[in-house]
Steps between C-alpha positions, in 0.01 A plus 500: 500500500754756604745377207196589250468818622831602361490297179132759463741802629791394218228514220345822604881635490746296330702820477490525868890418701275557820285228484753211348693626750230398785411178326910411493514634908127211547742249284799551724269437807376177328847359458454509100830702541563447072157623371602803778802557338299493156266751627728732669769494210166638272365737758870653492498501122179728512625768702641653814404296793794499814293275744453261197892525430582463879272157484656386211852531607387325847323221338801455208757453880298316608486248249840511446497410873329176350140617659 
């Protein structure tokens, strides 16, 4: 239920960094730490967005960390 919600956000704006940024921060809280990384690496590619970079860069230590 909560996971559809941002799939409905992501088509209302696909241009949006803010909200694939969110759904990568729900995906990191899941475990699902590649689709995060997916999701974060696009929300960066759409613009400006430091608590989205300061995620990104936690979640890419920590799987080098092997998490």
């Amino acid at each position: 239920m909560v996971e559809e919600s941002y799939w409905q956000e992501m088509e209302l704006e696909p241009l949006s960094p803010h909200v694939r940024g969110n759904y990568a921060h729900f995906l990191l809280g899941q475990g699902r730490l590649q689709e995060a990384r997916r999701y974060y690496e696009e929300a960066l590619a759409l613009g400006d967005y430091p608590l989205a970079r300061q995620q990104y860069e936690e979640l890419l230590e920590r799987m080098a960390q092997g998490g």
